[in-house]
C-alpha positions in Angstrom: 104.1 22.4 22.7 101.6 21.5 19.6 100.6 24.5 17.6 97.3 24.1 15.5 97.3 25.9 11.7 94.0 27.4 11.4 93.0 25.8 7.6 90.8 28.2 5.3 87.3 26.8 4.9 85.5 28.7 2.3 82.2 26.5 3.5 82.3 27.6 7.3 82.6 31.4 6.1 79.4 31.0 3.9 78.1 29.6 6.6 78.8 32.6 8.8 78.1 35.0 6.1 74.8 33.3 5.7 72.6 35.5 8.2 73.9 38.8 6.9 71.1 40.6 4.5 72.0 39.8 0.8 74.6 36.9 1.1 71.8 34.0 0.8 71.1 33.6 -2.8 68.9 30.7 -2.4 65.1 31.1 -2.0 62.7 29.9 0.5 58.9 30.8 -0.2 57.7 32.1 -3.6 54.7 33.4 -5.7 53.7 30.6 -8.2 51.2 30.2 -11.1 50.0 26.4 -12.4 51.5 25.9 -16.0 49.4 25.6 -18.9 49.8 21.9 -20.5 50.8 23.9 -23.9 54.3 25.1 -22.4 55.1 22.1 -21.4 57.1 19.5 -24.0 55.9 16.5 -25.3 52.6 14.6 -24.0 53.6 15.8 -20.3 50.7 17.6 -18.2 50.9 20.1 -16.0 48.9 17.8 -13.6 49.9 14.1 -12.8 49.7 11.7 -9.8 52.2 10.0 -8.8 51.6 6.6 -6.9 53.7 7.2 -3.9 53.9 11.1 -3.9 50.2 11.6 -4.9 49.1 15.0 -6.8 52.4 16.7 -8.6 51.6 20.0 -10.2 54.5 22.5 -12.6 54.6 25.6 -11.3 56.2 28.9 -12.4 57.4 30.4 -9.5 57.6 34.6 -9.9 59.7 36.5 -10.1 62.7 34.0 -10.6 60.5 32.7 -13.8 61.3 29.2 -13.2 59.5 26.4 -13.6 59.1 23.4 -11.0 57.4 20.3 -10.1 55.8 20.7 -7.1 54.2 17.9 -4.2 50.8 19.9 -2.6 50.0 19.5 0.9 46.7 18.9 2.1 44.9 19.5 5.6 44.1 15.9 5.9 46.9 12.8 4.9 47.3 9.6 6.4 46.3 5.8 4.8 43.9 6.3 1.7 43.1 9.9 3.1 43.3 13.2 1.6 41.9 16.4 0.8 41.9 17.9 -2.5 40.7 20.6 -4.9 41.3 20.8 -8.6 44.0 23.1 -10.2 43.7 25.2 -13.4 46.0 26.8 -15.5 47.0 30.2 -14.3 46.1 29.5 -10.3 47.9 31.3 -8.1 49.6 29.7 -5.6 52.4 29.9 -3.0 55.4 27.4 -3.2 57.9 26.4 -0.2 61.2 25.8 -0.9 62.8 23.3 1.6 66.6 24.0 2.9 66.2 26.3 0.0 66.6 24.3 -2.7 64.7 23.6 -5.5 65.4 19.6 -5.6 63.8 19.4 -2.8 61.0 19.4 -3.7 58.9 22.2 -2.9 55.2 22.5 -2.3 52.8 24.3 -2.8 51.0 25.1 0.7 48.0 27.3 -0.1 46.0 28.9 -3.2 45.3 32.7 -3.5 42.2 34.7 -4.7 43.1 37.8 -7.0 41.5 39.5 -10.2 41.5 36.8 -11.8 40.2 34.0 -9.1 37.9 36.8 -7.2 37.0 36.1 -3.9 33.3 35.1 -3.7 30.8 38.1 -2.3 28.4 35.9 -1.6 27.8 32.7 0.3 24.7 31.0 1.1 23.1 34.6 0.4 25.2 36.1 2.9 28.0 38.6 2.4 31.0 36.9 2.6 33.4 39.9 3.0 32.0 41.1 6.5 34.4 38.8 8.6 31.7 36.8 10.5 30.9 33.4 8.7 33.2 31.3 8.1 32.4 28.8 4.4 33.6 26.4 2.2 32.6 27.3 -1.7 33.8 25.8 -4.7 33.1 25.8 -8.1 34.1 22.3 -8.8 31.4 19.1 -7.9 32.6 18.1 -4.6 32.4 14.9 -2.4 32.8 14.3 1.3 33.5 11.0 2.0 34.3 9.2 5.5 35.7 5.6 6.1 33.4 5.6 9.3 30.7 8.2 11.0 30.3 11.1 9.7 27.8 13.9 11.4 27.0 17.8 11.3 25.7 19.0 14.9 24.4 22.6 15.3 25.9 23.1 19.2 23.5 25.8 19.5 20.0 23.9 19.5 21.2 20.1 18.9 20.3 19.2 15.8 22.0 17.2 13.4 22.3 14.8 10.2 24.7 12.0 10.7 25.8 9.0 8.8 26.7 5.6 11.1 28.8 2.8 10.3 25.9 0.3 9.2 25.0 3.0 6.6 21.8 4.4 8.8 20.8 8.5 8.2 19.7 10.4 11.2 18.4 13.9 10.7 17.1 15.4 14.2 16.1 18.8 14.5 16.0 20.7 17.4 13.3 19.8 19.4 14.9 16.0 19.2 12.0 14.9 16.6 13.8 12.5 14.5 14.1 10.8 11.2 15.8 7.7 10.4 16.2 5.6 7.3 18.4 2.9 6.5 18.9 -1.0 5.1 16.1 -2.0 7.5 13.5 1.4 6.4 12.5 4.3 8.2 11.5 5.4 11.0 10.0 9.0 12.0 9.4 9.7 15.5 8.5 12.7 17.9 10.4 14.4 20.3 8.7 13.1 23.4 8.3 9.5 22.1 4.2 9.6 21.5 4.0 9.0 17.7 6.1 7.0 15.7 5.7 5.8 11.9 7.8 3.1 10.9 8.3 0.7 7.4 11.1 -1.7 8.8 11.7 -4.2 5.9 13.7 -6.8 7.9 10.5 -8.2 9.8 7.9 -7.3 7.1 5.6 -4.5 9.0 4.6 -1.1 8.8 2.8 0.9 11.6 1.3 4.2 12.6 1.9 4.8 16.8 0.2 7.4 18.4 0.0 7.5 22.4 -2.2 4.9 23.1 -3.4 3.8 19.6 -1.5 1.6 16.7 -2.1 1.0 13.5 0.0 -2.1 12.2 0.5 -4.1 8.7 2.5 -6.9 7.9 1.6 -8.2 4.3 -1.1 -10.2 5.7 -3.0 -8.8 8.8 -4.2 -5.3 9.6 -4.2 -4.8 13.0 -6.2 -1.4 14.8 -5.8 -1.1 18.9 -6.9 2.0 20.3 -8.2 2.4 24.1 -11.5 4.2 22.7 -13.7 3.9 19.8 -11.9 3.1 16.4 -14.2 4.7 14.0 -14.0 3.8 9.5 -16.0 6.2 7.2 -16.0 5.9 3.3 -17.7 8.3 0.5 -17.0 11.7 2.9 -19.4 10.4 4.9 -19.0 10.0 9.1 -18.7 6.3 10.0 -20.7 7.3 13.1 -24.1 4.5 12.8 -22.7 4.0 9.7 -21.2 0.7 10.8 -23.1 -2.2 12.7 -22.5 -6.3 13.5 -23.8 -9.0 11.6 -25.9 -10.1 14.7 -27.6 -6.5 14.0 -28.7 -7.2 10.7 -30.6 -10.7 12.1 -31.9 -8.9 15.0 -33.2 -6.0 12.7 -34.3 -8.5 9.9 -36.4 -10.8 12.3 -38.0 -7.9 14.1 -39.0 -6.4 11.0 -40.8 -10.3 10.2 -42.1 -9.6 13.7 -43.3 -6.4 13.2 -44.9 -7.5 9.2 -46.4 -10.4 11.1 -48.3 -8.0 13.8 -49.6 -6.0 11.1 -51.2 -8.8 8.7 -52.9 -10.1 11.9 -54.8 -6.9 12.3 -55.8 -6.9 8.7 -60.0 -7.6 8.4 -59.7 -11.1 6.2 -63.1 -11.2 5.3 -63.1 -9.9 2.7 -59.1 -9.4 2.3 -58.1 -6.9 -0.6 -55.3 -5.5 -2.1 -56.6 -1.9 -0.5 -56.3 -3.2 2.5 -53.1 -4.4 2.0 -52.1 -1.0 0.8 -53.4 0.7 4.0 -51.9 -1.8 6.5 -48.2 -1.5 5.0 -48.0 2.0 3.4 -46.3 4.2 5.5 -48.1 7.1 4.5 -51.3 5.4 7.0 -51.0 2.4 9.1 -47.8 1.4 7.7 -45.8 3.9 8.9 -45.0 2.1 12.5 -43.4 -1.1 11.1 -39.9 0.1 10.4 -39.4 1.9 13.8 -40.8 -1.4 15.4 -38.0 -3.3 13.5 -35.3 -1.0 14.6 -36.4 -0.4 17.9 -36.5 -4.4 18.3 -33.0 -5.1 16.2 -30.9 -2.4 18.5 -29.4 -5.6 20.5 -27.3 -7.9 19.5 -26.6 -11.0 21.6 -29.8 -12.4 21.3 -28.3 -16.1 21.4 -31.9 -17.9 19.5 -30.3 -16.1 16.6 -27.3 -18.1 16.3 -28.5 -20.7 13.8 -29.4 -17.7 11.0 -26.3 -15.6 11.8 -24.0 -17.9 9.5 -26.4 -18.4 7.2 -26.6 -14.6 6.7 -22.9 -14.2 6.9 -22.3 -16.8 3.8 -25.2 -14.8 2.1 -23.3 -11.5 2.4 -19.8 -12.7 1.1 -21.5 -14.6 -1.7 -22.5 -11.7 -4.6 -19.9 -10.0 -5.8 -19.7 -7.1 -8.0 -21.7 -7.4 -11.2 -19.2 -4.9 -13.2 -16.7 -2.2 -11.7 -19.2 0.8 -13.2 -22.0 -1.1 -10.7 -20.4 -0.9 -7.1 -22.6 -2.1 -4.4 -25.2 -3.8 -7.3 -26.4 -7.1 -5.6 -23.2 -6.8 -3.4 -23.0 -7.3 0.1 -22.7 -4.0 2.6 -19.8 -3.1 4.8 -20.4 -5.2 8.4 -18.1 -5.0 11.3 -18.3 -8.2 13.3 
C-alpha cells in the first residue's frame, strides 16, 4: 500500500485564504486624478499616444497615492476607430486594476463630475438635472466623423439630416419636404413632389418646377412652359397688354397709314391750309377718331399681306441700341414678344 505525504504549499493556502475579508492585499478598482506634467520627471507628459496602445494617461490613484500609467477604454474601438475626449490635470477618474495588479496595466473606464468638474445645469436651455433628457456636452471643439453614412432621424415625425457615401446632404423635415446638396448642386423639393428647384452642375441647368409649369436655364437658352398664360412685367407695372407680337406692331402701324390716308381724303383741297390740316388730325376735333381706327384695325395679327414688312420691321427694332446707360429706351427698340 502507497501512502501520499501531504506537502505544505504556502501558494494553495493564499489561495484559499483569498476570499476571506482582509487577506487580499491587492486592489481592484480605484479613485484616480490625471497628473499634472510638473510632477512628472524629465520632458515626460502626463499625456502620450502610443502607436499600438493608443492614448496612455499617469494617474494617481487615491488613497494608495500611487502613480500609474494607465490605457483608457473608449465606447467605440476597432480599425482606425475610436472615441475620445481630452484629459486635464486634476480629472477625476476611475482606474481598473486587472488580476489586481498594477503591471497590468490598468484603465481608466469612466470620468467623474465633482466640485471641481460640476455637472452642467443646463443643456440646450433645458435643466439637465431633472432625469428626462439624455445629452452629450463638452467644453472642448468636438468632431463626429464616419468612414461611411452618417444620419440623425427624429422616430417621432421622420425627419432627418444625413450624410451618404458620395458626400450628398439630405435634411428632410417632417412633412418629407426635402433638401439636398451635393458634388452635382442642390436640389429643394416639396413633400408631395409639385415644386422642385434645382442647380445640378453636372449637366449645366437650373430650373424652377411647379405642378404644371417650368422654368429652365442652361447657360444658353431660357426655356418657360406653363399650360396657361405665361405673363413678364417690368418697372412695377402688370405685363397684362403690356406685351404684344411683332405682327401687331405692322398691323397697328399700316392701319394707322390707313386711317391718316382716310382722313387727308376728306380734307377740302381747294384751297388746302395748314388750319385745315390742324382740324383734320388734332384730336381735340376731327382728329380724335384716327388712333382708335388704327387700334381697332391692328388688334389681328396673321394678316399674311404683311409678311414682306414684318422683317423689315424686326431688323429695324434690333438695330438702335442704347445711346448712354443714363438714356434707357432713347431711340431703342421696345420689348416685343414674337
Amino acid at each position: 500500500m502507497v501512502s501520499k505525504r501531504h506537502v505544505f504549499d504556502p501558494a494553495l493556502i493564499q489561495d484559499l485564504m483569498t476570499g476571506v475579508p482582509g487577506t487580499d492585499s491587492r486592489i481592484w478598482v480605484s479613485y484616480g486624478t490625471i497628473e499634472p506634467d510638473g510632477d512628472l520627471e524629465g520632458e515626460e507628459r502626463a499625456l502620450t499616444f502610443d502607436e499600438d496602445a493608443g492614448p496612455l494617461v499617469e494617474v494617481r490613484l487615491h488613497p494608495s497615492d500611487k502613480v500609474v500609467t494607465c490605457r483608457i477604454a473608449t465606447q467605440v474601438s476597432g480599425v482606425l476607430q475610436s472615441q475620445y475626449t481630452p484629459l486635464i490635470e486634476g480629472d477625476e477618474v476611475l482606474v481598473v486594476l486587472p488580476m489586481g495588479h498594477e503591471q497590468a496595466p490598468p484603465v481608466v473606464i469612466a470620468r467623474l463630475n465633482n466640485a471641481l468638474d460640476k455637472f452642467p445645469e443646463k443643456v440646450a436651455g433645458k435643466d439637465a438635472r431633472q432625469n428626462n433628457i439624455a445629452f452629450t456636452r463638452t467644453q472642448t471643439p468636438t468632431i463626429v466623423e464616419a468612414g461611411s453614412l452618417y444620419m440623425i432621424r427624429s422616430a417621432l415625425t421622420g425627419a432627418m439630416v444625413g450624410i451618404d457615401e458620395e458626400g450628398n446632404v439630405t435634411i428632410r423635415d417632417g412633412n418629407s419636404t426635402g433638401f439636398q446638396f451635393g458634388p452635382s448642386g442642390f436640389a429643394l423639393q416639396d413633400a408631395d413632389g409639385q415644386g422642385q428647384i434645382v442647380l445640378n452642375t453636372e449637366e449645366s441647368y437650373a430650373s424652377v418646377w411647379w405642378q404644371n409649369t417650368v422654368l429652365k436655364m442652361d447657360g444658353t437658352d431660357l426655356n418657360i412652359a406653363a399650360s396657361g398664360n405665361v405673363a413678364i412685367g417690368s418697372a412695377g407695372n402688370t405685363p397684362v397688354l403690356h406685351a404684344i407680337t411683332a405682327e401687331q406692331v405692322v398691323n397697328i402701324l399700316t392701319a394707322f397709314l390707313t386711317a391718316i390716308s382716310a382722313t387727308m381724303a376728306a380734307i377740302p383741297t381747294n384751297p388746302l391750309t395748314p388750319a385745315a390740316l390742324a382740324l383734320a388730325f388734332n384730336p381735340a376735333t376731327g382728329g380724335a377718331g384716327i388712333i382708335p381706327a388704327a387700334l381697332a384695325g391692328g388688334t389681328g395679327n396673321a394678316d399674311p399681306a404683311l409678311a414682306a414688312n414684318l422683317g423689315a420691321l424686326q431688323g429695324l427694332l434690333g438695330a438702335q441700341v442704347p445711346a448712354t446707360p443714363l438714356t434707357p429706351g432713347i431711340v431703342c427698340p421696345g420689348v416685343i414678344i414674337s
